[in-house]
Backbone as CSV, one residue per row, in Angstrom:
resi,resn,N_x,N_y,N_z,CA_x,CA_y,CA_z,C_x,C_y,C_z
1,UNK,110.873,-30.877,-17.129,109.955,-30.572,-16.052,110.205,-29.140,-15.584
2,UNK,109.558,-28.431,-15.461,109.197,-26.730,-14.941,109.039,-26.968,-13.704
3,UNK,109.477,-26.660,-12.586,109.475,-26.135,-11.671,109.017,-24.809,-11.417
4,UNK,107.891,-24.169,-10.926,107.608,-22.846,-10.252,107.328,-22.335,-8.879
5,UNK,108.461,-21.628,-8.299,108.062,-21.114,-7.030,107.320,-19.665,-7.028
6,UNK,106.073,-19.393,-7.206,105.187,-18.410,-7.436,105.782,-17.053,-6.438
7,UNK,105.075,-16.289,-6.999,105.436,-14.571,-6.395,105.337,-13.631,-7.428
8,UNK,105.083,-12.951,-6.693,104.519,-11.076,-7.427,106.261,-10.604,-7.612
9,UNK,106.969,-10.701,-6.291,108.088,-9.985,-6.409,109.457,-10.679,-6.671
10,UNK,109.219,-12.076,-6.351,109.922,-13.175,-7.228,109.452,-14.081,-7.288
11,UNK,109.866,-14.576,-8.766,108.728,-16.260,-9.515,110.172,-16.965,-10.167
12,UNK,110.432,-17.698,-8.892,111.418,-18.688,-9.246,111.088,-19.945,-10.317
13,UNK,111.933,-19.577,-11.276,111.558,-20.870,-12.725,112.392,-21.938,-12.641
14,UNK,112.390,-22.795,-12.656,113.897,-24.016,-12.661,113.364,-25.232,-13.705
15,UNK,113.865,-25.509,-14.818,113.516,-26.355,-15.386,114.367,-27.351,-15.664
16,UNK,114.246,-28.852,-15.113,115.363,-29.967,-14.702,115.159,-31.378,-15.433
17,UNK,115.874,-32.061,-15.901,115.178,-33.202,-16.878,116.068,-34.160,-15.700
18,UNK,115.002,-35.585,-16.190,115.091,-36.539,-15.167,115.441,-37.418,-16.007
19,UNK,116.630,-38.185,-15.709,117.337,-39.360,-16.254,116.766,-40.796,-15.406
20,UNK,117.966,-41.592,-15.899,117.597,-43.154,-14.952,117.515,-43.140,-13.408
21,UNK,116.263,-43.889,-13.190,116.407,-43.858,-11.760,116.025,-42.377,-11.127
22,UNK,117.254,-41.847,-10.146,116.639,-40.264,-9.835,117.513,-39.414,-9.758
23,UNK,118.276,-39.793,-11.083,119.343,-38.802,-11.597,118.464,-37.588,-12.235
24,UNK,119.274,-36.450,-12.169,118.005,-35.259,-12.075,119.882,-34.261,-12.982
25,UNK,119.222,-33.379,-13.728,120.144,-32.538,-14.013,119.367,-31.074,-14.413
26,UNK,119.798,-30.163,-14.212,119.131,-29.259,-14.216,119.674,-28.371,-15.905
27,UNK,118.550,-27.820,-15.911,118.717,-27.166,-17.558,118.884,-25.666,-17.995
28,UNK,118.085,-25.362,-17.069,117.735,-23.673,-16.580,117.034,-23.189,-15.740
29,UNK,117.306,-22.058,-14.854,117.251,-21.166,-13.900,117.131,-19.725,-13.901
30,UNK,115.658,-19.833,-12.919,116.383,-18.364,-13.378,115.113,-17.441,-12.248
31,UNK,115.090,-16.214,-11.776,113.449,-15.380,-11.070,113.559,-14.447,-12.113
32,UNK,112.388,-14.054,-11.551,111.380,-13.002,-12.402,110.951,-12.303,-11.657
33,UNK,111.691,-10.875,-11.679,110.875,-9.983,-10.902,109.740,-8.891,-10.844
34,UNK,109.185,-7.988,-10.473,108.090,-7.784,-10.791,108.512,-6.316,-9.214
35,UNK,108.454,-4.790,-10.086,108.782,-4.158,-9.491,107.590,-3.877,-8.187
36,UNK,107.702,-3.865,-6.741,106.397,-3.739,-6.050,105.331,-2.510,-6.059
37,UNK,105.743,-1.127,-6.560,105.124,-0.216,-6.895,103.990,-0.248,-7.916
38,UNK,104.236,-1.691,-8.978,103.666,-1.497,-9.901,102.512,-1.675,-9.689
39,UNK,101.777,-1.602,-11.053,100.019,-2.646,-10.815,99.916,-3.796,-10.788
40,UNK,98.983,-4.071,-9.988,98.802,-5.944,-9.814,98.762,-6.080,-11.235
41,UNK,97.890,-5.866,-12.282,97.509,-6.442,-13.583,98.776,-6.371,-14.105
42,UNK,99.876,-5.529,-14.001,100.882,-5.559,-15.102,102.014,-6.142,-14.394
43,UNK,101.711,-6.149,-12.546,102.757,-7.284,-12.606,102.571,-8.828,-12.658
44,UNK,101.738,-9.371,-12.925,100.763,-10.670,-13.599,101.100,-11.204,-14.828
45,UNK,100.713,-9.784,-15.693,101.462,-10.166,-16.700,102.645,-10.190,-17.248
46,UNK,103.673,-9.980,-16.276,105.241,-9.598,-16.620,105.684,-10.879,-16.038
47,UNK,105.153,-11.334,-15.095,105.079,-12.819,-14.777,104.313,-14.082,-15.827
48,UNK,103.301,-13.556,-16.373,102.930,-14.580,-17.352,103.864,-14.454,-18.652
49,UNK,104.225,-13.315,-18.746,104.775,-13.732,-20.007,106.388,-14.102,-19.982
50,UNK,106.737,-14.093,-18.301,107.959,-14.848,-18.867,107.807,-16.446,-18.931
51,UNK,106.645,-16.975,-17.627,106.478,-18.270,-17.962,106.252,-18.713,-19.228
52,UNK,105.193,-18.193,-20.317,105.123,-18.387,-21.895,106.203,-18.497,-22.589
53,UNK,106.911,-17.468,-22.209,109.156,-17.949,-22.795,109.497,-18.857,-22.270
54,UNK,109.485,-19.369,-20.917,109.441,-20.302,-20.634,109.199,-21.585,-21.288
55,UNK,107.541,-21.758,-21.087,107.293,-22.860,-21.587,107.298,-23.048,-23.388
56,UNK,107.462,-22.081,-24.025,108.117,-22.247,-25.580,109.541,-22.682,-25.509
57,UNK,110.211,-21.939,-24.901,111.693,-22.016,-25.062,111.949,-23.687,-24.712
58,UNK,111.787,-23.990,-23.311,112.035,-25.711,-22.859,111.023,-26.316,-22.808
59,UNK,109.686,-26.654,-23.841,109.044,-26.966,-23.689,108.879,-28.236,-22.605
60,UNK,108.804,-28.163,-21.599,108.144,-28.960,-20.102,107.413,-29.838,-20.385
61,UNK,106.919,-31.324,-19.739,106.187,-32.275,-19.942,105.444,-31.638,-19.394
62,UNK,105.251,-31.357,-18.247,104.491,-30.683,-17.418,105.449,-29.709,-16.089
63,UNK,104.136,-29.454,-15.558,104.370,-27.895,-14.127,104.427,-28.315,-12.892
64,UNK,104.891,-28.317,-11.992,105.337,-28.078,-10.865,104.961,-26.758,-10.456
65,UNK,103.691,-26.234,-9.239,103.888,-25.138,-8.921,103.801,-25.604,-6.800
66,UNK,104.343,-24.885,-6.513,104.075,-24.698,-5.188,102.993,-24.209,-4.431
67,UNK,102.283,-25.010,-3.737,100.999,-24.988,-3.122,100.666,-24.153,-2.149
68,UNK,100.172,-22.788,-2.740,100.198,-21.563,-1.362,99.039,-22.043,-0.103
69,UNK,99.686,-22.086,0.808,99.045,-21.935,2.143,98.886,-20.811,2.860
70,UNK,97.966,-20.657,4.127,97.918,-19.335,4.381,99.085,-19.300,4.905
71,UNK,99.472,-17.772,5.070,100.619,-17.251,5.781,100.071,-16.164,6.823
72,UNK,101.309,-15.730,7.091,101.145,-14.478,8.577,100.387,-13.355,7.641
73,UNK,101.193,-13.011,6.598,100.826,-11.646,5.766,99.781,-12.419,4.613
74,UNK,98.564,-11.656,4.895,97.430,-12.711,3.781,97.631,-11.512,2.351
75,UNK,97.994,-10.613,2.340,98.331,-9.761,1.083,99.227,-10.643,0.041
76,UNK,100.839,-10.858,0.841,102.056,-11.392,0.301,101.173,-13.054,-0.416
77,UNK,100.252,-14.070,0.669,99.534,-14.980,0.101,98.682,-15.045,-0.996
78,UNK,98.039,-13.906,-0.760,97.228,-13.703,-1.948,98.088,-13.348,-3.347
79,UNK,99.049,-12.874,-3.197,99.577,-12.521,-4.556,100.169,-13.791,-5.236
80,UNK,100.825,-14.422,-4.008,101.545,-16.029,-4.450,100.456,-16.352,-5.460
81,UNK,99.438,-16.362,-4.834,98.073,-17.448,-5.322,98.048,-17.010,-6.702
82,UNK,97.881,-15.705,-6.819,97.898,-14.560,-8.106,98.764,-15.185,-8.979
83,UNK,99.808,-15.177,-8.524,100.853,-15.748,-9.617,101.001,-17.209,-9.785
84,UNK,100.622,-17.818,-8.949,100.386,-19.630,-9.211,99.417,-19.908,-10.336
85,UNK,97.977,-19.161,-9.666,97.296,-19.644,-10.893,97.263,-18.393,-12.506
86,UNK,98.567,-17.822,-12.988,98.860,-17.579,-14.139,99.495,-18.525,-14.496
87,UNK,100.369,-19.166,-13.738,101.246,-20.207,-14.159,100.402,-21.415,-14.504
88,UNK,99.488,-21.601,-13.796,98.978,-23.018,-14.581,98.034,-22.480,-15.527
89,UNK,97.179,-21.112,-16.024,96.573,-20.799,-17.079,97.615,-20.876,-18.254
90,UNK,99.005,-20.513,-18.189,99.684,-20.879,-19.306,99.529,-22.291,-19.653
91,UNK,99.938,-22.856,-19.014,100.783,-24.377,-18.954,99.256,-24.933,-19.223
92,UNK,98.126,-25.172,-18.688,96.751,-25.045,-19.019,96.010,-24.868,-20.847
93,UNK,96.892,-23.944,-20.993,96.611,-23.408,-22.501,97.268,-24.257,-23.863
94,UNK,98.042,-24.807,-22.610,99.043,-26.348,-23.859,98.718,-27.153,-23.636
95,UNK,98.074,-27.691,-23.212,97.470,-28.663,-22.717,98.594,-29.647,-21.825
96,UNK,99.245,-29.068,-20.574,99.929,-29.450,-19.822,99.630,-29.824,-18.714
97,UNK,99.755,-31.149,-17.935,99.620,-31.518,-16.927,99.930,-30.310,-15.972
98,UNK,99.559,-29.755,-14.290,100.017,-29.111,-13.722,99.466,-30.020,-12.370
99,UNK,100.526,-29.804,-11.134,100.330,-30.384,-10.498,101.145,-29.615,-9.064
100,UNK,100.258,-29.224,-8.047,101.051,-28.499,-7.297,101.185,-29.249,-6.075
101,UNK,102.551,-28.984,-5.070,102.884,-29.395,-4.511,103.098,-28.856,-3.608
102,UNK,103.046,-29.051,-1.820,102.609,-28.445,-0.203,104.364,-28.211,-0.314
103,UNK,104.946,-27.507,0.495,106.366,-26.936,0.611,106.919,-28.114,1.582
104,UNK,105.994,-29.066,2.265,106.581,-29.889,3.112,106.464,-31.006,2.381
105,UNK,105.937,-31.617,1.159,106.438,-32.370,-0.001,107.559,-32.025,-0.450
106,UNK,107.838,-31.083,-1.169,108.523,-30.518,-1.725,110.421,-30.777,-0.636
107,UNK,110.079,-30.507,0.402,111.242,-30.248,1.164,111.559,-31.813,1.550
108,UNK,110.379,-32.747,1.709,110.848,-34.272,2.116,111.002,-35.012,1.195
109,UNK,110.843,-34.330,-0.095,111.442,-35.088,-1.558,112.610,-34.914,-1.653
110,UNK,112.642,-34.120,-1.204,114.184,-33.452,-1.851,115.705,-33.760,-0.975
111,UNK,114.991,-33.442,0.499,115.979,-33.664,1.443,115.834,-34.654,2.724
112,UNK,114.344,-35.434,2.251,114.462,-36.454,3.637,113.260,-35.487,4.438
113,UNK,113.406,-34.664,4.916,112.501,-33.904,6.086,111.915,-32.935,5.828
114,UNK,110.422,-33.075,6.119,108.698,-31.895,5.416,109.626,-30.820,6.138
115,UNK,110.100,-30.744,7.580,110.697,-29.227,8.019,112.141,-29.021,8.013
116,UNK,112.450,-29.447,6.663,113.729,-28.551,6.339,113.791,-27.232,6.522
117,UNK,114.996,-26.607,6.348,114.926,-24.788,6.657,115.558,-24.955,4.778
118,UNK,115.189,-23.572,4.281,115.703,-23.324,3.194,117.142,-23.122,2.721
119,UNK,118.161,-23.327,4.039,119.742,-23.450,3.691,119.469,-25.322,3.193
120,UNK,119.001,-25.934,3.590,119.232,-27.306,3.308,118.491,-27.891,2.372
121,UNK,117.567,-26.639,2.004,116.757,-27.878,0.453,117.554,-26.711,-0.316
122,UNK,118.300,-25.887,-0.690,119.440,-24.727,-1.528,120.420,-25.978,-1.465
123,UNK,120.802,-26.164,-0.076,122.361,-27.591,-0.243,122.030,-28.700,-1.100
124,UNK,120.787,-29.327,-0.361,120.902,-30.739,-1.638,119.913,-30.804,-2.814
125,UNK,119.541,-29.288,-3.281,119.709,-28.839,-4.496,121.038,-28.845,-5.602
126,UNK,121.783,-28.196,-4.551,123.524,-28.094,-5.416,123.785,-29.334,-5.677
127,UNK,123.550,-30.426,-4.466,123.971,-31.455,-4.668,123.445,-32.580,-5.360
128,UNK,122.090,-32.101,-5.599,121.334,-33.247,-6.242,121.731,-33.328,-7.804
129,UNK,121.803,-31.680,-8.223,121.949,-31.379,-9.473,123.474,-31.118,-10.226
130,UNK,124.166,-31.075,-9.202,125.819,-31.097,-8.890,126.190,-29.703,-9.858
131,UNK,125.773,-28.730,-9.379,125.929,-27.337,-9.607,126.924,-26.906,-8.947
132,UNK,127.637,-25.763,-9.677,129.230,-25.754,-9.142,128.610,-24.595,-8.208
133,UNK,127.570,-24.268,-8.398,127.635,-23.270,-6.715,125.908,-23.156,-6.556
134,UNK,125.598,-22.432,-5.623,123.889,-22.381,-4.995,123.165,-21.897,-5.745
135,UNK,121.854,-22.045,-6.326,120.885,-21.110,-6.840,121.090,-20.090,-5.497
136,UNK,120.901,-19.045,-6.662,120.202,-17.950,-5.612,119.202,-16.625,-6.000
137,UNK,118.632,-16.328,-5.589,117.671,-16.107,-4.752,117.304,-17.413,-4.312
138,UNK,116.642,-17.574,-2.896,115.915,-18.905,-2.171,114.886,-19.620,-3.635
139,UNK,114.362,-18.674,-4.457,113.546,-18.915,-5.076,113.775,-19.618,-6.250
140,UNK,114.624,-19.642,-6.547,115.567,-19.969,-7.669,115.633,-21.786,-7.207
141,UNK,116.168,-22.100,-6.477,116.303,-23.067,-5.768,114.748,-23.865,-5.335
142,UNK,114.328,-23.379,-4.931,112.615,-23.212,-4.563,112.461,-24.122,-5.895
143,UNK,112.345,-23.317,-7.115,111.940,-23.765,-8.537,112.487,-25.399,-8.645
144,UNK,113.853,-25.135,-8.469,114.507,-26.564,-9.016,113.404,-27.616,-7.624
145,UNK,113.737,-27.781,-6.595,112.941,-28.388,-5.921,112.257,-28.853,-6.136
146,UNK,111.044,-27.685,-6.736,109.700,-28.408,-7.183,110.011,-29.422,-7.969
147,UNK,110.833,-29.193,-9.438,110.561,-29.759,-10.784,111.413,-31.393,-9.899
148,UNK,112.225,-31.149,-8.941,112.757,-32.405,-8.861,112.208,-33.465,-8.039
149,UNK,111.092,-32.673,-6.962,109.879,-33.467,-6.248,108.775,-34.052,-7.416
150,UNK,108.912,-33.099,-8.212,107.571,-33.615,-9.071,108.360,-35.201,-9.839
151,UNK,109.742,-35.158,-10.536,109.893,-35.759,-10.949,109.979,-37.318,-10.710
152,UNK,110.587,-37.311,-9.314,110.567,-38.221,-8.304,109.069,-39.128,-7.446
153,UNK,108.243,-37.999,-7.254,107.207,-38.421,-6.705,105.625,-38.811,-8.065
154,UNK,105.859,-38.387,-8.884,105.075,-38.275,-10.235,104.909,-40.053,-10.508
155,UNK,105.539,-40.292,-10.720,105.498,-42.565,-10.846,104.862,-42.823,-10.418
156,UNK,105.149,-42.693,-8.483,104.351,-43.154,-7.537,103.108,-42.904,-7.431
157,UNK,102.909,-41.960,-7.842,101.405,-40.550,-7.597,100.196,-41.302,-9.047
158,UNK,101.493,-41.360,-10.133,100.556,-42.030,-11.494,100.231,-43.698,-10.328
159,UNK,100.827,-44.563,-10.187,101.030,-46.148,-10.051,99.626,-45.766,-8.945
160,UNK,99.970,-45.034,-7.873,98.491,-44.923,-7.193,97.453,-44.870,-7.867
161,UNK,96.905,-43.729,-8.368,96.003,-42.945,-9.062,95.411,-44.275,-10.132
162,UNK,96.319,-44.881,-10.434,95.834,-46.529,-11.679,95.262,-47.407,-10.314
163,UNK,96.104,-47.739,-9.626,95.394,-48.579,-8.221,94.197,-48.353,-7.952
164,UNK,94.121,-47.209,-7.708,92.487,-46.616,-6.585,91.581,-46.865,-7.946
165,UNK,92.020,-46.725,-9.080,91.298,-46.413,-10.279,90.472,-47.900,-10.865
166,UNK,91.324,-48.982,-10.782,91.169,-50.151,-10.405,90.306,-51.035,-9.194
167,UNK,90.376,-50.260,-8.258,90.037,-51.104,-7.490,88.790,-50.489,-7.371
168,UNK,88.368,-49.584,-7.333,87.463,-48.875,-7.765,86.145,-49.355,-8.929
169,UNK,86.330,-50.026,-9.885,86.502,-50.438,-10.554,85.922,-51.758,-10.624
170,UNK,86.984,-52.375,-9.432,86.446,-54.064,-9.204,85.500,-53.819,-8.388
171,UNK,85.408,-52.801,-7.160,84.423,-52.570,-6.180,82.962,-52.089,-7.154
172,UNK,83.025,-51.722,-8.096,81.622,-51.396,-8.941,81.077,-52.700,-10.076
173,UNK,82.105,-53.983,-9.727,81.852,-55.163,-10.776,81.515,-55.691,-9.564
174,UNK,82.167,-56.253,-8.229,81.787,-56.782,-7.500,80.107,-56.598,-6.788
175,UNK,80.153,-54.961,-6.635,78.457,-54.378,-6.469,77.459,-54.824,-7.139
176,UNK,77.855,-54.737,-8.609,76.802,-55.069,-9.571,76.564,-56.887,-9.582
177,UNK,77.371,-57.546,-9.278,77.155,-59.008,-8.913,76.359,-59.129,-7.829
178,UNK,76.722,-58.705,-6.999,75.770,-58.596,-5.712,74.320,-58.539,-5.955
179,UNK,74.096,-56.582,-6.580,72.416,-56.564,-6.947,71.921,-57.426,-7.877
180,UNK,72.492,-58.201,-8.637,71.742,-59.210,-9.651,71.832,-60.654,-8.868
181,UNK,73.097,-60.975,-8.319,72.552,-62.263,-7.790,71.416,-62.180,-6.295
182,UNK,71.277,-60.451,-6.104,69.839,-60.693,-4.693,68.786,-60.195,-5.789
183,UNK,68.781,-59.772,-7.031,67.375,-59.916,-7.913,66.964,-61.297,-7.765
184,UNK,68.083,-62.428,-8.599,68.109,-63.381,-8.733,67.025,-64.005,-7.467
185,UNK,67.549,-64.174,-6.515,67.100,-64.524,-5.508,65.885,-63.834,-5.010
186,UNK,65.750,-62.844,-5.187,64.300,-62.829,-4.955,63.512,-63.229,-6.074
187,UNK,63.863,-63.199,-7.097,62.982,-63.668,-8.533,62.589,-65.425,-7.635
188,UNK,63.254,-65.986,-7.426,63.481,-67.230,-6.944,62.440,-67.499,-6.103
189,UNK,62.762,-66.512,-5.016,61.335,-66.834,-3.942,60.075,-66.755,-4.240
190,UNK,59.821,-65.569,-5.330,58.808,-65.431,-5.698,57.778,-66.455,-6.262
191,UNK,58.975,-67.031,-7.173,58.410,-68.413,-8.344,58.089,-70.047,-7.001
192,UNK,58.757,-69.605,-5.688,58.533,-70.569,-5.054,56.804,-70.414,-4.404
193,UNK,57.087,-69.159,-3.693,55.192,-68.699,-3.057,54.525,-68.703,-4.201
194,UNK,54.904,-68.802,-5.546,53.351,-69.112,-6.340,53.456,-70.412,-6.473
195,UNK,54.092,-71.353,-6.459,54.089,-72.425,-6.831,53.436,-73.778,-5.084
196,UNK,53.378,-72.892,-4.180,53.062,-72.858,-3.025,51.763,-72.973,-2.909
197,UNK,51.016,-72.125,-3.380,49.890,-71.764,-3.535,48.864,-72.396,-4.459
C-alpha cells in the first residue's frame, strides 16, 4: 500500500504492507523535494516521476493520497492539489485503485482522535510500525499514515460499498414488484367494469 502526503515542496511517500489483523509493517520511506524557485511544470514532474519509481519499484495494490482542503494560504493548497492529482494520474495509468483520505480520517485511524496534532500521529506511527526512531520530515510520517488508514479502514469501506450495493438492489426488485402487482390490479379492475356492463 502507497501512502502519499502531496506537496510541491515535500511529497511524503511511505509504502507499508498489512499483515493479520492490523499488523502493519512498513517497507519504505522516503520525501521528495521540489526546489521552490523552480517551474510549476518541472516541479510536477520531478514529483511524478518519483512516484512512477515508486510505483515500479514496490508495486502498491493501490494509493492512499491525502484529501486537500482549503487552507489559510490558497497558493500552498493549490499546489497540494497539483501534486495529488499527479499522483493518482500515475497510479491511474496502472490501473490502480486510488482513494483519498480527509487528514481527520487519517489521524482517527491511526491514533484514536480526527484532532490529533502531528507529534502524535509521528508517535503512533513509530509505534504502530515499531521503527527504531521517527519518520521525519512530518511528511514522511504523513505518508505512512495514509497507507496505514487506508489499510485498516479499506475492508470496512469495501463490506459497506457491497451493502448499499445490495440493498440497493433489493430496493429496485422490491419496486419492480410493486409496479407489476398495481398493473396487475388495475388490469383486474378493468376486466371487472367490463364485465359490469
Amino acid at each position: 500500500m502507497l501512502g502519499v502526503d502531496p506537496g510541491l515542496t515535500r511529497c511524503g511517500l511511505g509504502v507499508v504492507d498489512g499483515g493479520l489483523g492490523r499488523t502493519v509493517s512498513c517497507v519504505a520511506v522516503d520525501v521528495v523535494r521540489t526546489p521552490a524557485d523552480a517551474d510549476l511544470a518541472v516541479r510536477l514532474l520531478e514529483v511524478s516521476d518519483a512516484v512512477e519509481h515508486w510505483l515500479d519499484t514496490y508495486r502498491p495494490q493501490a494509493v492512499a493520497v491525502e484529501r486537500v482542503f482549503s487552507q489559510h494560504n490558497v497558493r500552498t493548497a493549490m499546489g497540494t492539489a497539483q501534486a495529488g492529482g499527479v499522483v493518482a494520474l500515475s497510479a491511474a495509468r496502472r490501473g490502480l485503485p486510488v482513494v483519498f483520505h480527509t487528514p481527520s480520517e487519517v489521524k482517527a485511524a491511526v491514533t484514536g482522535s480526527g484532532r490529533a496534532d502531528k507529534a502524535q500521529v509521528t508517535g503512533m506511527v513509530t509505534r504502530l510500525l515499531k521503527l527504531a526512531e521517527a519518520p521525519s520530515p512530518a511528511d514522511a510520517a504523513d505518508a505512512l499514515a495514509l497507507a496505514i488508514c487506508h489499510l485498516w479502514r479499506e475492508p470496512m469501506r469495501a463490506r459497506l460499498a457491497e451493502a448499499e450495493a445490495r440493498a440497493a438492489q433489493l430496493a429496485k426488485t422490491h419496486r419492480a414488484r410493486l409496479a407489476a402487482a398495481a398493473k396487475q390490479k388495475a388490469r383486474g379492475t378493468g376486466n371487472t367494469q367490463g364485465a359490469k356492463r
